[in-house]
N, CA, C and O atoms as CSV, one atom per row, in Angstrom:
chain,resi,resn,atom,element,x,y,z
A,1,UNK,N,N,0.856,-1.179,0.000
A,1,UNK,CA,C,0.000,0.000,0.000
A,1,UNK,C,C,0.891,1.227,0.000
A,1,UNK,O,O,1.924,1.351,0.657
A,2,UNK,N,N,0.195,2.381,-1.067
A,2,UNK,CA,C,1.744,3.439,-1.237
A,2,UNK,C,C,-0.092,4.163,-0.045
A,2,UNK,O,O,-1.145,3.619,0.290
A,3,UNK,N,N,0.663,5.911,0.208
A,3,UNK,CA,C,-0.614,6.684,0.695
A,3,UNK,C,C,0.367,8.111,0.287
A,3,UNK,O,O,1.572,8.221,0.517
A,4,UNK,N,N,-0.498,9.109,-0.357
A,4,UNK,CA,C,-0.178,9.973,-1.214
A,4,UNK,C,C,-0.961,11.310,-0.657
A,4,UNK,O,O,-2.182,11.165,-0.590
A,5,UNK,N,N,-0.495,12.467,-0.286
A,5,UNK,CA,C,-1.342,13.419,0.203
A,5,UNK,C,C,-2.378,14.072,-0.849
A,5,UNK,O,O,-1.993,14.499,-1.937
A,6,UNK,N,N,-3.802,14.114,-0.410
A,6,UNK,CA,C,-4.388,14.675,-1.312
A,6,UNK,C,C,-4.603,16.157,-2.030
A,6,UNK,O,O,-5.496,16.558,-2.777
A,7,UNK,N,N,-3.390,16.823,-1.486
A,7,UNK,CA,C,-2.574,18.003,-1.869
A,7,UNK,C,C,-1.693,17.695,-3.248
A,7,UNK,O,O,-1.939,18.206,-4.341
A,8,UNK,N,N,-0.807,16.922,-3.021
A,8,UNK,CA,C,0.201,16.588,-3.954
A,8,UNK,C,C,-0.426,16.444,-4.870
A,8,UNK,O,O,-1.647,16.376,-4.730
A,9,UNK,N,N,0.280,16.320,-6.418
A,9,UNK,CA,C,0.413,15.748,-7.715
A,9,UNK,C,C,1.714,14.879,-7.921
A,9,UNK,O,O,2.814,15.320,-7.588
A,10,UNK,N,N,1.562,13.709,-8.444
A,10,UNK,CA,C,2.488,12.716,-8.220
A,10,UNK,C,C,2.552,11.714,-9.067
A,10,UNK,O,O,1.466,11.135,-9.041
A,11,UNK,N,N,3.232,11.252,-9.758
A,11,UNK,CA,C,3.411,9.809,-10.340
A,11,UNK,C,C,3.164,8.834,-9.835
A,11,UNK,O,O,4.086,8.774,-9.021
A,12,UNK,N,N,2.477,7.810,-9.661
A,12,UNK,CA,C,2.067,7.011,-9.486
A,12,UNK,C,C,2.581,5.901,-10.216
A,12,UNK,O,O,2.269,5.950,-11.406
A,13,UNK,N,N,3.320,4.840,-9.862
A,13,UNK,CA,C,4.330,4.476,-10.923
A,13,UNK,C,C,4.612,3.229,-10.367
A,13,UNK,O,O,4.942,3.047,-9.195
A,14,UNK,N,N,4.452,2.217,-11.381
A,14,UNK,CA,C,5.003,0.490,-10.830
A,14,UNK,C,C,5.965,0.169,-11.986
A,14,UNK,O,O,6.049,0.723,-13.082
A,15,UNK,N,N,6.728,-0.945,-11.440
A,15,UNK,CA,C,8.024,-2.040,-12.264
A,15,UNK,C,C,6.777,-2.814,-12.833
A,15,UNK,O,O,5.775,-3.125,-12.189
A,16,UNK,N,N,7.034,-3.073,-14.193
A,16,UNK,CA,C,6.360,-4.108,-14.776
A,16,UNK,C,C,7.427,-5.155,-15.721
A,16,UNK,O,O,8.269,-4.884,-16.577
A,17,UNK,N,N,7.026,-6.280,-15.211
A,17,UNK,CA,C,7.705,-6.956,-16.052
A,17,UNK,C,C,7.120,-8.247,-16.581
A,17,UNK,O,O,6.078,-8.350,-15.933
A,18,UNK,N,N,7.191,-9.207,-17.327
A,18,UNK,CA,C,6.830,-9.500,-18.125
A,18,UNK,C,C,7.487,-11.087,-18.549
A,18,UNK,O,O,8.630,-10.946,-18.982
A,19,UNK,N,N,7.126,-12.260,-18.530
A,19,UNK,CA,C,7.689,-13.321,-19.534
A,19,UNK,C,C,6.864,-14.443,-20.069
A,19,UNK,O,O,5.703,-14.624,-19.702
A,20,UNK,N,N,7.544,-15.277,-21.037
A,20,UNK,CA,C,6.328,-15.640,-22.194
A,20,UNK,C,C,5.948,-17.081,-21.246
A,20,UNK,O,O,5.868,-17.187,-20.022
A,21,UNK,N,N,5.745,-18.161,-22.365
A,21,UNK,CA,C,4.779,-19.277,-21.846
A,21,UNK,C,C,6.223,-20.214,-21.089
A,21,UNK,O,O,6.009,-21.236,-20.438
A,22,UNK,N,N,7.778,-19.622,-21.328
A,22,UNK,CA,C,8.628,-20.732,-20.781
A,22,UNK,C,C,9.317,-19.852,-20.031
A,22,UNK,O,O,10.547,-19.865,-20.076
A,23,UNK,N,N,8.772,-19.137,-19.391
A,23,UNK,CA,C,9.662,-18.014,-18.504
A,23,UNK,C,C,10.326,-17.232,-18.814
A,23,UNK,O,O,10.912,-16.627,-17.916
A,24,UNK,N,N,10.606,-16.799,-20.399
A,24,UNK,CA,C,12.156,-15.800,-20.638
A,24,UNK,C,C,11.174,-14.850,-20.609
A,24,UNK,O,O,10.048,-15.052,-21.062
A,25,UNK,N,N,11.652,-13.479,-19.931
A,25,UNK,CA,C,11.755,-12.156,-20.190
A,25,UNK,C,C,11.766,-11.595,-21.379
A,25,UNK,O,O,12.796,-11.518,-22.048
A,26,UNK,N,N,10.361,-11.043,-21.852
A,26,UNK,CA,C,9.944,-10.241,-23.005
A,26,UNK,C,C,9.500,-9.063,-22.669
A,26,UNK,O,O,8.789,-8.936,-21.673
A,27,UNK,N,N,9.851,-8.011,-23.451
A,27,UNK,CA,C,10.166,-6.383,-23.754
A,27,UNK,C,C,8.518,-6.123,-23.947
A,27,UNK,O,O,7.758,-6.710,-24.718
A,28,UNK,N,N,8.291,-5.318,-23.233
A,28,UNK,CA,C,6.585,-4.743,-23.209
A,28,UNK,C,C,6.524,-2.961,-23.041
A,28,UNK,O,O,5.594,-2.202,-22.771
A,29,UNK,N,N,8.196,-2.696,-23.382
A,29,UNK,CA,C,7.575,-0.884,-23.606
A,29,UNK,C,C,7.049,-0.515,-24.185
A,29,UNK,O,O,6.385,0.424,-23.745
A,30,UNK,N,N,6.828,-0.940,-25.856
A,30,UNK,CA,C,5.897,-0.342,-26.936
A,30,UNK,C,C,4.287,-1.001,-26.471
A,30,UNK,O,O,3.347,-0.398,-26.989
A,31,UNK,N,N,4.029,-1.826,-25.822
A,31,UNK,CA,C,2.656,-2.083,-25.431
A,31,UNK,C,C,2.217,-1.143,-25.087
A,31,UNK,O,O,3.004,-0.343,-24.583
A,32,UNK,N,N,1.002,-0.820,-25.164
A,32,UNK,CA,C,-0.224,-0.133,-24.057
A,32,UNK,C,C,-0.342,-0.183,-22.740
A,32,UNK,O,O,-1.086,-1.110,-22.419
A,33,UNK,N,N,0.087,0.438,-21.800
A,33,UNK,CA,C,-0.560,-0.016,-20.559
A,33,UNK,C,C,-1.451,1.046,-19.589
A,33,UNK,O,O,-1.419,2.276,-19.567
A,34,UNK,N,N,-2.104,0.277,-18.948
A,34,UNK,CA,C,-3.495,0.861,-18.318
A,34,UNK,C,C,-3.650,0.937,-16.988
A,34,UNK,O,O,-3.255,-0.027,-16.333
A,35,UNK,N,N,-4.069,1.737,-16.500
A,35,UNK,CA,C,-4.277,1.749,-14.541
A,35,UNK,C,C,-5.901,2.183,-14.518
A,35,UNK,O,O,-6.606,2.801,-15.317
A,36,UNK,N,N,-6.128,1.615,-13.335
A,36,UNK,CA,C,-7.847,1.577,-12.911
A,36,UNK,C,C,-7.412,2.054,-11.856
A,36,UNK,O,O,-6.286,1.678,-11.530
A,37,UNK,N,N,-8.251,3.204,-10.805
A,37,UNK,CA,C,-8.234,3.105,-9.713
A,37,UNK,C,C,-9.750,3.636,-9.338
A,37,UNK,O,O,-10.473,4.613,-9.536
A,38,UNK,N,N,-9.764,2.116,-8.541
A,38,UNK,CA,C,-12.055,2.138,-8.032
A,38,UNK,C,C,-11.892,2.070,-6.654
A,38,UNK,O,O,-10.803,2.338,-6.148
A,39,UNK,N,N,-12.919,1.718,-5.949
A,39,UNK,CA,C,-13.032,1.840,-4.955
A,39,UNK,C,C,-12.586,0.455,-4.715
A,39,UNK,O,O,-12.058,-0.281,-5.548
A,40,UNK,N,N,-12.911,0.125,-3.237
A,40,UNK,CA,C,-11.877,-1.535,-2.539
A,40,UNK,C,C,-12.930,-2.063,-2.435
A,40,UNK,O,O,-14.017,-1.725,-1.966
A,41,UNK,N,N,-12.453,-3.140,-3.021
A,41,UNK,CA,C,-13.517,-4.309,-3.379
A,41,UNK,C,C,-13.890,-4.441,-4.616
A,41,UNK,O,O,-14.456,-5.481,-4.952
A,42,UNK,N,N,-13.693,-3.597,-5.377
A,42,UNK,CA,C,-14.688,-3.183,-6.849
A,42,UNK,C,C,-13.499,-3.919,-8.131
A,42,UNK,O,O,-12.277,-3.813,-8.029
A,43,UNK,N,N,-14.020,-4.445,-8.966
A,43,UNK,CA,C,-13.434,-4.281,-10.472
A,43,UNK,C,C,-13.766,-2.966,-11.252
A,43,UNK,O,O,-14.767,-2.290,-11.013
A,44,UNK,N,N,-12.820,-2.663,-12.219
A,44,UNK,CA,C,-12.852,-1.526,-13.141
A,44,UNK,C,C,-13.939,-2.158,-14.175
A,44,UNK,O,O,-14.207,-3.279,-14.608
A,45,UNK,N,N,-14.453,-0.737,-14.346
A,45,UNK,CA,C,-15.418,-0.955,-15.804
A,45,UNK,C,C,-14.625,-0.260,-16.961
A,45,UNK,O,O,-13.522,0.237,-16.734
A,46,UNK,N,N,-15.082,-0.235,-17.951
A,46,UNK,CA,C,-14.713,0.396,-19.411
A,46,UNK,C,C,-14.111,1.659,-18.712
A,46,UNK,O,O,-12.943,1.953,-18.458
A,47,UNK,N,N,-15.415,2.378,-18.459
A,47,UNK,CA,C,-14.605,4.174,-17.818
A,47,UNK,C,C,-13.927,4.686,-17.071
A,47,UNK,O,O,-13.707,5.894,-16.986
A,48,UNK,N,N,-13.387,3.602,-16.250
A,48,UNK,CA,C,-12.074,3.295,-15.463
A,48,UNK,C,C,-10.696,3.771,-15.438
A,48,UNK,O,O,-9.992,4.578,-14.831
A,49,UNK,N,N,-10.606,2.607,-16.695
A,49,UNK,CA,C,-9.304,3.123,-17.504
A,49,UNK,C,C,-8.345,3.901,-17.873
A,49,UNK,O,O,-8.589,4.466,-18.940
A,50,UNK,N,N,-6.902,4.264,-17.200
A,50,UNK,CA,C,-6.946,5.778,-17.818
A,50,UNK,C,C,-5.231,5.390,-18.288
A,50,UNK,O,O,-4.359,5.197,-17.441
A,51,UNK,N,N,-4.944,5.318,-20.008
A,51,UNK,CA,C,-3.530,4.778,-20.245
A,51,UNK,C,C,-2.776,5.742,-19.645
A,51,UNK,O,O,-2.979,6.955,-19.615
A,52,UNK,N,N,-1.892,5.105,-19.170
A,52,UNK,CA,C,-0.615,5.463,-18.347
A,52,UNK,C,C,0.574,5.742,-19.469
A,52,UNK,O,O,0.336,5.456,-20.642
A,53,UNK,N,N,1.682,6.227,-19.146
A,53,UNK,CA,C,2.891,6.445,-19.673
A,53,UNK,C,C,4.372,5.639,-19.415
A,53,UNK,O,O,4.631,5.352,-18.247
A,54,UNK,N,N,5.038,5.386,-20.138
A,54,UNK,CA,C,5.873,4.140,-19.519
A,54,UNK,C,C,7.433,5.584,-18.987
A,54,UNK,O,O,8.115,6.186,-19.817
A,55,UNK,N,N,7.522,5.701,-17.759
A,55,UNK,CA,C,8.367,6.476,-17.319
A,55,UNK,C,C,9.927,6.285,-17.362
A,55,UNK,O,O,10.631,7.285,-17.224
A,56,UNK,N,N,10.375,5.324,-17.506
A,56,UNK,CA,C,11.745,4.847,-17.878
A,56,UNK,C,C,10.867,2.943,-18.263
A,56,UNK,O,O,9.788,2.364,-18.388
A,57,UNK,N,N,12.266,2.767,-18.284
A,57,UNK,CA,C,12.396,0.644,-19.025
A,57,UNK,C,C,11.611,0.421,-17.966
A,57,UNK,O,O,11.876,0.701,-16.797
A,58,UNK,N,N,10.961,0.082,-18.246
A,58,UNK,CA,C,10.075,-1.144,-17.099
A,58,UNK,C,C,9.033,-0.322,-16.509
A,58,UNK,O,O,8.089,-1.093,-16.335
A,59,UNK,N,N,8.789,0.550,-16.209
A,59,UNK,CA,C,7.689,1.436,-15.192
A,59,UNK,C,C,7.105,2.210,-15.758
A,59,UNK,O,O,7.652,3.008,-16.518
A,60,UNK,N,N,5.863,2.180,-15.541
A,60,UNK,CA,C,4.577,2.597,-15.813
A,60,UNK,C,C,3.913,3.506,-14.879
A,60,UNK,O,O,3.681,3.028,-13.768
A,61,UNK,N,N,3.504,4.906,-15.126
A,61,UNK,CA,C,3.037,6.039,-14.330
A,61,UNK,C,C,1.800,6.439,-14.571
A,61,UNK,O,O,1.267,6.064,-15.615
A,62,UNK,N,N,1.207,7.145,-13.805
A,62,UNK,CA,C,0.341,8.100,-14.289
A,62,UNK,C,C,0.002,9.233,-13.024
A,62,UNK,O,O,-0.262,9.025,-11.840
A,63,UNK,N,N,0.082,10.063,-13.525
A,63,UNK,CA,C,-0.091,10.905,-12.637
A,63,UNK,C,C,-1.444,11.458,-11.636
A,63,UNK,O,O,-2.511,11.744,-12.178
A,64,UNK,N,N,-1.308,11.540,-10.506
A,64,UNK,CA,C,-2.381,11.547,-9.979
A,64,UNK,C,C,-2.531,12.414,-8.894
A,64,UNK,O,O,-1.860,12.287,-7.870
A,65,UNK,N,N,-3.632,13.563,-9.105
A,65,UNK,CA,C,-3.395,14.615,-7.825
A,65,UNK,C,C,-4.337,15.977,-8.513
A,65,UNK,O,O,-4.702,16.035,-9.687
A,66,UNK,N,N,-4.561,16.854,-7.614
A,66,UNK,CA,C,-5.132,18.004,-8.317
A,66,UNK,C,C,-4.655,18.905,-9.199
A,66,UNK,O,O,-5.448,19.695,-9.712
A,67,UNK,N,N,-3.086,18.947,-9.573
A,67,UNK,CA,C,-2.524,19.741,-10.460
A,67,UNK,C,C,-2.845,19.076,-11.949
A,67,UNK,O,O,-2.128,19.681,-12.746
A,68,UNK,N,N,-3.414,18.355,-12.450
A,68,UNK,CA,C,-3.297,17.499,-13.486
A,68,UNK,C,C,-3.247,16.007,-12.999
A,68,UNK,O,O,-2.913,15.460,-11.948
A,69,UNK,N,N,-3.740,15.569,-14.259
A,69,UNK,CA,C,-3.822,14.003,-13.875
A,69,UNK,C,C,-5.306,13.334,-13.533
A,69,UNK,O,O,-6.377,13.831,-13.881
A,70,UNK,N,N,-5.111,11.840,-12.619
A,70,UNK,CA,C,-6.200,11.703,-12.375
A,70,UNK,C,C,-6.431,12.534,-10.483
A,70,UNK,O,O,-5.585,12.662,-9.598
A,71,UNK,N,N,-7.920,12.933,-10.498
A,71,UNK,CA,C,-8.401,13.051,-9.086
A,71,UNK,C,C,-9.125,12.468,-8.252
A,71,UNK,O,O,-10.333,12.330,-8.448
A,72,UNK,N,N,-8.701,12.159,-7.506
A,72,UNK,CA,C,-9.235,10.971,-6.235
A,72,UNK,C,C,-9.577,11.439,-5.062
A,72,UNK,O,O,-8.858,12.196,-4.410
A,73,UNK,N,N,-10.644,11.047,-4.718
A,73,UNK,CA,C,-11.005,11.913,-3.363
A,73,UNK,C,C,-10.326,10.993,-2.310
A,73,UNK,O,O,-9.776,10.026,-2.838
A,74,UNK,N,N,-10.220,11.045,-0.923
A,74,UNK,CA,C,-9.955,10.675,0.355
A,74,UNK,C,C,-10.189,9.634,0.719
A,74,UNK,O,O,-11.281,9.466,1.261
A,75,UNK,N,N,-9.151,8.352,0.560
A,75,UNK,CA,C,-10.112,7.274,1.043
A,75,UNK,C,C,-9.011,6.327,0.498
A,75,UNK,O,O,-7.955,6.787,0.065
A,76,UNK,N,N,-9.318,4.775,0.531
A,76,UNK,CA,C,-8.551,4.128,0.062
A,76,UNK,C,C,-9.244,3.354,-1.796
A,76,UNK,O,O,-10.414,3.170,-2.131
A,77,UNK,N,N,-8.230,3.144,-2.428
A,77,UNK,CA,C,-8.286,2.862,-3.863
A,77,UNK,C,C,-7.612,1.811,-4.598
A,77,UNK,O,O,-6.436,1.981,-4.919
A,78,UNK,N,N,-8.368,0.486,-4.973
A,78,UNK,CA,C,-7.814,-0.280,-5.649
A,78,UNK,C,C,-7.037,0.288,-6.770
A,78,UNK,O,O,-7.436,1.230,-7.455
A,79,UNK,N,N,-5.576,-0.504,-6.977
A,79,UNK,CA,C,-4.994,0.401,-7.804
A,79,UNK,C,C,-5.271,-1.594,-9.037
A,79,UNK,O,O,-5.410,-2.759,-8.664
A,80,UNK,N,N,-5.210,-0.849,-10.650
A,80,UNK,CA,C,-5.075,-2.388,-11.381
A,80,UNK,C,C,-4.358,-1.379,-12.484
A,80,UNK,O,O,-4.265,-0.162,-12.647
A,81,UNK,N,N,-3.771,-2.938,-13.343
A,81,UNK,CA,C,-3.090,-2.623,-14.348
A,81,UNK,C,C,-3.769,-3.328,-15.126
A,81,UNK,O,O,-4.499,-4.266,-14.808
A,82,UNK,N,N,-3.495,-2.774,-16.535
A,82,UNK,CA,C,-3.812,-4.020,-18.005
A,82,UNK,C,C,-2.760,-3.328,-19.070
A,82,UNK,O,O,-2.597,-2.126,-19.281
A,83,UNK,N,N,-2.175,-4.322,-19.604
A,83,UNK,CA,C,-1.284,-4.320,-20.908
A,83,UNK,C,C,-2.073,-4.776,-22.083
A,83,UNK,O,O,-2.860,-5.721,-22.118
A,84,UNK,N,N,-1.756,-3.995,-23.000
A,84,UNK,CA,C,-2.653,-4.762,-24.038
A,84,UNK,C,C,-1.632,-4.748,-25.382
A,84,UNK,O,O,-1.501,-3.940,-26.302
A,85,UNK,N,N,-0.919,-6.128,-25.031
A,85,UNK,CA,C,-0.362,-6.798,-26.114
A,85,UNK,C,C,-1.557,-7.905,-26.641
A,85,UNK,O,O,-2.748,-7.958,-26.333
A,86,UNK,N,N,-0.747,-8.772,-27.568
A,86,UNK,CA,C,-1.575,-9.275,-28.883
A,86,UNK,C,C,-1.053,-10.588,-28.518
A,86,UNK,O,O,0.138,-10.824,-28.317
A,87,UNK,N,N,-2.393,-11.765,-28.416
A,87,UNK,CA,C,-3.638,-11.104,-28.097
A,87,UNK,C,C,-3.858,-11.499,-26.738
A,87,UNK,O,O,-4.838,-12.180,-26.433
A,88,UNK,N,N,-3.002,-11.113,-25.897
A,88,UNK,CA,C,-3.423,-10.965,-24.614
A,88,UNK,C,C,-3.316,-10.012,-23.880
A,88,UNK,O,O,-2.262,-9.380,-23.950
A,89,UNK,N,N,-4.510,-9.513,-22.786
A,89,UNK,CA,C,-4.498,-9.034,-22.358
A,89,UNK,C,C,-4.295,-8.597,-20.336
A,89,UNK,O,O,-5.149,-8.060,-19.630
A,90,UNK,N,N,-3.074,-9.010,-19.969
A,90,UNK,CA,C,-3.758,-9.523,-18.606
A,90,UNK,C,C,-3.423,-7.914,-18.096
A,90,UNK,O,O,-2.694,-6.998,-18.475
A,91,UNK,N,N,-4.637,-8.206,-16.756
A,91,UNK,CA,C,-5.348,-7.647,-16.274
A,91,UNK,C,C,-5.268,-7.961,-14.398
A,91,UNK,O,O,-5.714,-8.895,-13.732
A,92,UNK,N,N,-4.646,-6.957,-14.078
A,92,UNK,CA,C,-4.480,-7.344,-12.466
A,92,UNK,C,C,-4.748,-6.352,-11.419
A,92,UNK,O,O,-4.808,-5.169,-11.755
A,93,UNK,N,N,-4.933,-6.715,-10.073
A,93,UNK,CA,C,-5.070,-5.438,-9.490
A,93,UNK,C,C,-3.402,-5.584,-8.379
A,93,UNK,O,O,-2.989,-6.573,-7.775
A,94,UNK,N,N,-2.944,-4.531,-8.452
A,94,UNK,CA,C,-1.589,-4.512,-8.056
A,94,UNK,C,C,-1.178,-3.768,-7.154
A,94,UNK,O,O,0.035,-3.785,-6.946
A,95,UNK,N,N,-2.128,-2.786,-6.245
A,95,UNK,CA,C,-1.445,-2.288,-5.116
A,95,UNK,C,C,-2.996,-1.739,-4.723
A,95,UNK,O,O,-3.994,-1.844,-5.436
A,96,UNK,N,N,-2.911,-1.154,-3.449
A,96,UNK,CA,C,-4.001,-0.180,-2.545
A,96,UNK,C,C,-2.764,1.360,-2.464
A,96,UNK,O,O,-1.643,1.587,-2.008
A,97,UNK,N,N,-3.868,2.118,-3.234
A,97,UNK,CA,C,-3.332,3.574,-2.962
A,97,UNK,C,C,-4.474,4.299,-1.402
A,97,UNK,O,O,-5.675,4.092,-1.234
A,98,UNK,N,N,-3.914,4.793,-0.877
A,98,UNK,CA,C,-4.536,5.895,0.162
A,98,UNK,C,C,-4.064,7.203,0.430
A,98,UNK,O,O,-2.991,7.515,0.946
A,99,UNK,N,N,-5.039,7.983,-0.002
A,99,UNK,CA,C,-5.369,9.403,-0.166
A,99,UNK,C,C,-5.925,9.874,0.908
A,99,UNK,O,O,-6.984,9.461,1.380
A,100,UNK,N,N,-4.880,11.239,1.588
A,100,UNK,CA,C,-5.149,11.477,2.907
A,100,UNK,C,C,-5.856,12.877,2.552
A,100,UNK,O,O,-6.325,13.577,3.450
């Protein structure tokens, strides 16, 4: 669980990594990738979604806070990811953000 003041604007940012059906390590910067953040307990719907930016090799951001970005009110927030390589898509939920 990261917890982020609801003052700040901030990156929001995970290591992603990645390997095929025999374990080697495959390259997923040119992919798509996606962050949901719903309430706890909840899955993301379609309007969820908001593509992220890949911030250096491996990590994935998006910014989140009242200067720009996404805004989240006070409380705690399933955080999920989705990559959307070809043709799979997985889809996980990967941390609890809390917004003070």
């Amino acid at each position: 669980m990261r917890t982020l003041s609801s003052l700040a604007t901030e990156y929001v940012a995970y290591s992603v990594t990645a390997t095929n059906y025999s374990g080697t390590p495959i390259t997923i910067g040119s992919d798509v990738v996606k962050l949901a953040f719903v309430a706890t307990g909840q899955e993301p719907v379609t309007g969820d979604w908001r593509t992220a930016v890949w911030l250096s090799a491996g990590v994935a951001g998006l910014l989140v806070g009242p200067d720009g970005g996404v805004q989240l009110a006070d409380g705690m927030w399933d955080v999920w990811m989705q990559i959307l390589d070809s043709p799979e898509h997985p889809t996980r939920k990967i941390d609890i953000l809390r917004i003070t």
